[in-house]
N, CA and C atoms as a LAMMPS dump frame, in Angstrom:
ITEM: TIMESTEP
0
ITEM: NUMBER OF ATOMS
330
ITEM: BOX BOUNDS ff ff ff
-5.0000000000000000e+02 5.0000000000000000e+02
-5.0000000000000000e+02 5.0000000000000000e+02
-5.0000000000000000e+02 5.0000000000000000e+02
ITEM: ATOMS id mol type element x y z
1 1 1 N 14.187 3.994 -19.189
2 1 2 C 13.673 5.146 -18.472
3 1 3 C 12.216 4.892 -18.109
4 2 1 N 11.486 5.177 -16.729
5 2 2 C 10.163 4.745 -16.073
6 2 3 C 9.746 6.256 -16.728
7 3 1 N 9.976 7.059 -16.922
8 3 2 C 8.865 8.203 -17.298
9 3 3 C 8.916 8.835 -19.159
10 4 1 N 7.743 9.636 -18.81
11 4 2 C 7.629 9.746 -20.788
12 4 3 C 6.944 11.114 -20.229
13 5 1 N 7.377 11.368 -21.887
14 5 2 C 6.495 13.312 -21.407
15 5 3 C 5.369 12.72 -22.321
16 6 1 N 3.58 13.416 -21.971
17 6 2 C 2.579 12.934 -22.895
18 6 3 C 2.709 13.582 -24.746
19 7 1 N 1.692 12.841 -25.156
20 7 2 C 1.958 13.475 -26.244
21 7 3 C 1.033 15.069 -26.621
22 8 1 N 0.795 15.304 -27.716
23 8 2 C 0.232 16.479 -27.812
24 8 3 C -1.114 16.796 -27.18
25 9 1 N -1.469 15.312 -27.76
26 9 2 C -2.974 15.12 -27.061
27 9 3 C -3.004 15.237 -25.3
28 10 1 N -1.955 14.994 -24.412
29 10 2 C -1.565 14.737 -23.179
30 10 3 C -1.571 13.499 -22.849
31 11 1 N -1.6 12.369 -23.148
32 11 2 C -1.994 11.007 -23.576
33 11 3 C -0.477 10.529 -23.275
34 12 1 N -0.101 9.012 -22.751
35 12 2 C 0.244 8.602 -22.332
36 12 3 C 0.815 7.546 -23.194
37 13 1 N 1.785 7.13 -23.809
38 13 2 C 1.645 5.416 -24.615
39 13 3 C 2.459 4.548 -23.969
40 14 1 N 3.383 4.908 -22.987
41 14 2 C 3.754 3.458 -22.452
42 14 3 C 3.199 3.243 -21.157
43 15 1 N 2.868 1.639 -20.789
44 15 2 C 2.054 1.561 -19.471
45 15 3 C 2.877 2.273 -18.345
46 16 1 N 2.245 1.726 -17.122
47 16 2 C 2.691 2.498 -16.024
48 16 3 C 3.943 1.5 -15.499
49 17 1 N 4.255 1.918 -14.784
50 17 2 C 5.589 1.255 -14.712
51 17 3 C 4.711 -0.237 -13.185
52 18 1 N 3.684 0.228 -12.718
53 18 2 C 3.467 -1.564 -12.12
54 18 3 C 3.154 -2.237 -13.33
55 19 1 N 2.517 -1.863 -14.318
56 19 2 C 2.289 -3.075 -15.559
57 19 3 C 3.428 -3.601 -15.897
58 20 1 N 4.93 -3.203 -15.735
59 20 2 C 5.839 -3.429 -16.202
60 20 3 C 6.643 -4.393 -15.044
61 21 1 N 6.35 -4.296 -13.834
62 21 2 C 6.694 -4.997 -12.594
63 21 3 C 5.392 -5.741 -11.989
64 22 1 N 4.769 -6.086 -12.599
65 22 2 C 2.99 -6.72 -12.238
66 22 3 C 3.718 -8.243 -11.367
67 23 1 N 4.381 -8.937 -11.572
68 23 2 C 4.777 -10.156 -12.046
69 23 3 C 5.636 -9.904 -10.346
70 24 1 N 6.427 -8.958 -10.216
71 24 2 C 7.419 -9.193 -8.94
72 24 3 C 6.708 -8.082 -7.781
73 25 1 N 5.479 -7.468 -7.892
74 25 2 C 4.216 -6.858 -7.196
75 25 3 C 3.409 -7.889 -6.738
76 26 1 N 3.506 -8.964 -6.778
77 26 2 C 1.965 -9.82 -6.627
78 26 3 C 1.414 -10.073 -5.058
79 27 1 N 2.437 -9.847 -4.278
80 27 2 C 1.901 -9.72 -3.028
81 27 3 C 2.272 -8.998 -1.565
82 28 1 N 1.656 -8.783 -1.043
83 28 2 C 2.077 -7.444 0.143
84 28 3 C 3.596 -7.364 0.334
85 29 1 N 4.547 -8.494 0.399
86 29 2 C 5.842 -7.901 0.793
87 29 3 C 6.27 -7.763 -0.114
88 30 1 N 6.362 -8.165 -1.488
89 30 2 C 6.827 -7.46 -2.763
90 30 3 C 6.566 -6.235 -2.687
91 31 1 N 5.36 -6.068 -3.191
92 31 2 C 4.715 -4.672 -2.759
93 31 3 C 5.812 -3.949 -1.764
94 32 1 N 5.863 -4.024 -0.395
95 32 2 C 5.868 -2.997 0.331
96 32 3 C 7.9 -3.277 0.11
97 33 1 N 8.297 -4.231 -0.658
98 33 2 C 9.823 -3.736 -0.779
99 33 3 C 9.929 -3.13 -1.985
100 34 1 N 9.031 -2.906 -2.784
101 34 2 C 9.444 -2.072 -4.137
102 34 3 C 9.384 -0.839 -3.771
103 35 1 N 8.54 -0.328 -2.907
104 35 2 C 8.17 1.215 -2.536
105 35 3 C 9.147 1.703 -1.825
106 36 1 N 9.838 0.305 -0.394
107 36 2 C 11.195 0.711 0.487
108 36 3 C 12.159 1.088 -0.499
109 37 1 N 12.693 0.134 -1.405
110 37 2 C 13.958 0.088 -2.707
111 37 3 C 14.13 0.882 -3.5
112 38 1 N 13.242 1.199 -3.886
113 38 2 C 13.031 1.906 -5.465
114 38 3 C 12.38 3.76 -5.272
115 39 1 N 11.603 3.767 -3.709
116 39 2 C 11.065 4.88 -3.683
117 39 3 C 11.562 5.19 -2.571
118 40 1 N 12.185 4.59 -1.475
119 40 2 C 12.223 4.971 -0.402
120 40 3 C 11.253 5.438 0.846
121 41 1 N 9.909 4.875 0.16
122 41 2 C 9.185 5.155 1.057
123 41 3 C 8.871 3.982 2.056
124 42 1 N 8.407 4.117 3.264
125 42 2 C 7.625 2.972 4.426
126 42 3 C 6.408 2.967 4.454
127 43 1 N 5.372 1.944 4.133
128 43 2 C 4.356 1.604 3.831
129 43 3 C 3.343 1.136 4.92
130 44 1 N 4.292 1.079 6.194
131 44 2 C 3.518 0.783 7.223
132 44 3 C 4.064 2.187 8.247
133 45 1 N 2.656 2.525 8.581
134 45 2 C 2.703 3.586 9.535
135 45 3 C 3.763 3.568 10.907
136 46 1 N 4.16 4.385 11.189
137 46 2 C 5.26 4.212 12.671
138 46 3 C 4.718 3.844 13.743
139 47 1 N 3.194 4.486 14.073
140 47 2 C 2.412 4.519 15.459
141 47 3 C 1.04 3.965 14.483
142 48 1 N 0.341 2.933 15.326
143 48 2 C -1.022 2.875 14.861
144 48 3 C -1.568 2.456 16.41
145 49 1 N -2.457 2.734 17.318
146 49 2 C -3.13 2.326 18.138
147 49 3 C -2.154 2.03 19.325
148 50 1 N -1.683 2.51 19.354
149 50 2 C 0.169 2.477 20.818
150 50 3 C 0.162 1.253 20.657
151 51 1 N 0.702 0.182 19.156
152 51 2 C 1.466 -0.727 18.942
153 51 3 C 2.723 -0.634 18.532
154 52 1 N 3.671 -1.234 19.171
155 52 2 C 4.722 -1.399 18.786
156 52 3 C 4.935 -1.705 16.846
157 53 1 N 5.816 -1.603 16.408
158 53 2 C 6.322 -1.845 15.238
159 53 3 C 6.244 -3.012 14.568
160 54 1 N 6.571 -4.141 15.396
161 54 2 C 6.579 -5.71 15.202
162 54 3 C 5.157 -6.283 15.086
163 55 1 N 4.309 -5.219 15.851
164 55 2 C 2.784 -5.626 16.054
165 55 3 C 1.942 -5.199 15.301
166 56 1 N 2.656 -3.675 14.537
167 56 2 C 1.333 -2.919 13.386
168 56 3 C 1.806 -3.863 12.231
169 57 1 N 3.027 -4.357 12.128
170 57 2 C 3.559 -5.471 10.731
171 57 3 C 2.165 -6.518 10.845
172 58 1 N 2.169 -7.297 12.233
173 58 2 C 1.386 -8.452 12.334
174 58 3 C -0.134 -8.302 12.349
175 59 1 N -0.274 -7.054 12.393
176 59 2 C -2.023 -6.742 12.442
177 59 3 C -1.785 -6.171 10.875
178 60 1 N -0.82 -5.692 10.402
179 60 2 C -1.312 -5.49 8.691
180 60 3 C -1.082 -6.741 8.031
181 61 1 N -0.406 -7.815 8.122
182 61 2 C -0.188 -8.982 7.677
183 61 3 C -1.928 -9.642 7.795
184 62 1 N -2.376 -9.983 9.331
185 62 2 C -3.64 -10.482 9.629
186 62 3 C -4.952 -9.915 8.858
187 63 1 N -4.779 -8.355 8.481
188 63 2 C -5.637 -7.573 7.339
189 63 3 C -5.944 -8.123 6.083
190 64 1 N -4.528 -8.381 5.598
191 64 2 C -3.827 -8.441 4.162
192 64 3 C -4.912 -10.348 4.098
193 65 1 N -4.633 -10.765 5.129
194 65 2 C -4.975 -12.316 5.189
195 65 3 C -6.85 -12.288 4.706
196 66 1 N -6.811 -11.517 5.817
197 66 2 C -8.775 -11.609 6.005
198 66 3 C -9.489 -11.127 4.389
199 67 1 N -8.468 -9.802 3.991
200 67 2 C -8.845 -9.153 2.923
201 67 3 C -8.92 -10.422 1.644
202 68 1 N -7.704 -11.275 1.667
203 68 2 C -7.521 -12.396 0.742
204 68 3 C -8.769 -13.28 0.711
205 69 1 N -9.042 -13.806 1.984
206 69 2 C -9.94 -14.619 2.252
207 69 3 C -11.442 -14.125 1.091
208 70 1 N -11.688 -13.136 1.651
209 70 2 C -12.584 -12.343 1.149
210 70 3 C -12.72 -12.197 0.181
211 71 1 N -11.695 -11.277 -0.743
212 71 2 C -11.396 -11.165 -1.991
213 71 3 C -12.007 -12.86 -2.945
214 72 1 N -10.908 -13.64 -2.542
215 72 2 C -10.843 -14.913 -3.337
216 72 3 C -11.242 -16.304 -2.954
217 73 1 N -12.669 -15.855 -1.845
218 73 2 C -13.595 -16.76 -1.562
219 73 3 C -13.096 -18.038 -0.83
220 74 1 N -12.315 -17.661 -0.027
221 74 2 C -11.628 -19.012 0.653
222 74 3 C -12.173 -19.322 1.782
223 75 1 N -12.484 -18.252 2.668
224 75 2 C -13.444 -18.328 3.713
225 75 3 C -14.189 -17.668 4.189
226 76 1 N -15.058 -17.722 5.005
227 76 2 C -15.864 -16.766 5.59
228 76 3 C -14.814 -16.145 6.622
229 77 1 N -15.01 -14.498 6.683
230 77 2 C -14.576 -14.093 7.631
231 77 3 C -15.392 -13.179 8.645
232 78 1 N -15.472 -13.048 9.558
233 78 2 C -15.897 -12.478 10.968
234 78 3 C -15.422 -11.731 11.373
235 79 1 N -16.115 -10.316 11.535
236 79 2 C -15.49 -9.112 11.694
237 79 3 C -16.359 -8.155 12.914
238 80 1 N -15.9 -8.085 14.308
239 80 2 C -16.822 -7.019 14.912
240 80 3 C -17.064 -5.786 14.125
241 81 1 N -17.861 -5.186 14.282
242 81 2 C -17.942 -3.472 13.801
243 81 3 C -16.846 -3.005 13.851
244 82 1 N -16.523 -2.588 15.379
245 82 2 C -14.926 -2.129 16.033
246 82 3 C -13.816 -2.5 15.001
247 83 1 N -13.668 -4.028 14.618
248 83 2 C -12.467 -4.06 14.389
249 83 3 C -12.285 -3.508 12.978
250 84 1 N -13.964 -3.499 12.351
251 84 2 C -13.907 -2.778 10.872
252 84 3 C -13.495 -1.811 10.892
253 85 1 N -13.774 -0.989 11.762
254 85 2 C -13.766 0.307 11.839
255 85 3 C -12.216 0.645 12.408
256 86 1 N -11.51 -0.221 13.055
257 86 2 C -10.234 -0.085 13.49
258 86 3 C -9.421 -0.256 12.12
259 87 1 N -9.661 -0.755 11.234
260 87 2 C -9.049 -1.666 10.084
261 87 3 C -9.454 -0.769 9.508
262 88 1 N -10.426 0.133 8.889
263 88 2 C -10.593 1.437 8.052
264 88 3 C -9.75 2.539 8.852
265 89 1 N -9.648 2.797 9.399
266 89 2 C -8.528 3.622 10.523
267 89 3 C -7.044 3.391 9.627
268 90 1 N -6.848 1.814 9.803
269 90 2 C -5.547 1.423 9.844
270 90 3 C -5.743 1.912 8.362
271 91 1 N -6.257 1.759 7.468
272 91 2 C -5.739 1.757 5.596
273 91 3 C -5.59 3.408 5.766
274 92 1 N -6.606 4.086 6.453
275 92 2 C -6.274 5.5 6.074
276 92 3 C -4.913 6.351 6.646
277 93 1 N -4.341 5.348 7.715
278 93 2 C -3.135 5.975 8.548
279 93 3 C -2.292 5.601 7.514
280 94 1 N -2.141 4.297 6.897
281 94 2 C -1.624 4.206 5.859
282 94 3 C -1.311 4.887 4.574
283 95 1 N -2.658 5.297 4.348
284 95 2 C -2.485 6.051 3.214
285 95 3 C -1.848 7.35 3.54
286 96 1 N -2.203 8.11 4.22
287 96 2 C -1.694 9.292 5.193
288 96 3 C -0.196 9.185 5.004
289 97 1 N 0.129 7.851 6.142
290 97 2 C 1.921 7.74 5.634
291 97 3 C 3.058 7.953 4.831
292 98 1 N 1.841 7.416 3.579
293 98 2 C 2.686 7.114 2.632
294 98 3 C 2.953 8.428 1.792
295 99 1 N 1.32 9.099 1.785
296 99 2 C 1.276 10.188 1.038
297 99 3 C 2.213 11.398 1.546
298 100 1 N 2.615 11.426 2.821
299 100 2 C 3.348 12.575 3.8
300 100 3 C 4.629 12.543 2.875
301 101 1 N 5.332 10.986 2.956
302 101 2 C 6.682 10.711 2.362
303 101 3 C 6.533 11.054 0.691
304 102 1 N 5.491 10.779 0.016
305 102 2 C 5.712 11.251 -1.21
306 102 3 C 6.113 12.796 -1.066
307 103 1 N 5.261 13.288 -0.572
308 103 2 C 5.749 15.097 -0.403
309 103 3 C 6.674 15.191 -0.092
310 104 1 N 7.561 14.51 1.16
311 104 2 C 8.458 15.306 1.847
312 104 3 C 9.706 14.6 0.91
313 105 1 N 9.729 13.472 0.533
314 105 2 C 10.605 12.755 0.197
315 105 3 C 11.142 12.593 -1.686
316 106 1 N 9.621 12.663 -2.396
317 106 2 C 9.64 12.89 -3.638
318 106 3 C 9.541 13.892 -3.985
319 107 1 N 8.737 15.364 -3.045
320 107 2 C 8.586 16.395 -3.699
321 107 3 C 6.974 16.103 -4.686
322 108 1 N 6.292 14.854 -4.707
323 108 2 C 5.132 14.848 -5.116
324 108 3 C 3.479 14.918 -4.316
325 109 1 N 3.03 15.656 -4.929
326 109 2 C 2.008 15.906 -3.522
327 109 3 C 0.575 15.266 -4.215
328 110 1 N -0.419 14.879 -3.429
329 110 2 C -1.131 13.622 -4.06
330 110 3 C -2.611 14.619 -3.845
């Protein structure tokens, strides 16, 4: 069973259930098929910037890349303002997305 009621204290003792899937989470399409499978939710927005579907995949893939780079010092990356600012756009439509489907879909509201 993924859930526990807290204890008296309200306290928590078993991890969360990614500590328990850390290992098959490790990278964006894991990620975004555990949430399709297991939650039913879609992790990539429907409409972002009047791109097609095939194209918001390949501009969140190209994100996911630059973000890596960054993160784990592999390269320098180069970023206009614009596209920062297009790319903070994109995480929050995201988040937006996802959070809509928790409500409508889990009944959990964030």
């Amino acid at each position: 069973m993924l859930t526990e009621e807290p204890d008296e204290s309200g306290a928590y003792s078993k991890p969360s259930i990614w500590t328990w899937i850390k290992k098959t989470a490790e990278n964006n399409v894991e990620r975004k098929t555990i949430f399709k499978r297991v939650y039913g939710i879609e992790s990539t927005p429907e409409e972002f910037n009047g791109l097609a579907k095939s194209a918001i995949n390949k501009y969140r893939n190209e994100l996911y890349e630059k973000r890596n780079s960054i993160a784990h010092g592999r390269a320098n990356v180069t970023m206009l303002l614009s596209d920062y600012c297009t790319a903070e756009i994109f995480v929050i439509e995201t988040i937006r997305t996802m959070g809509q489907q928790c409500m409508d879909k889990l009944k959990v509201s964030l």
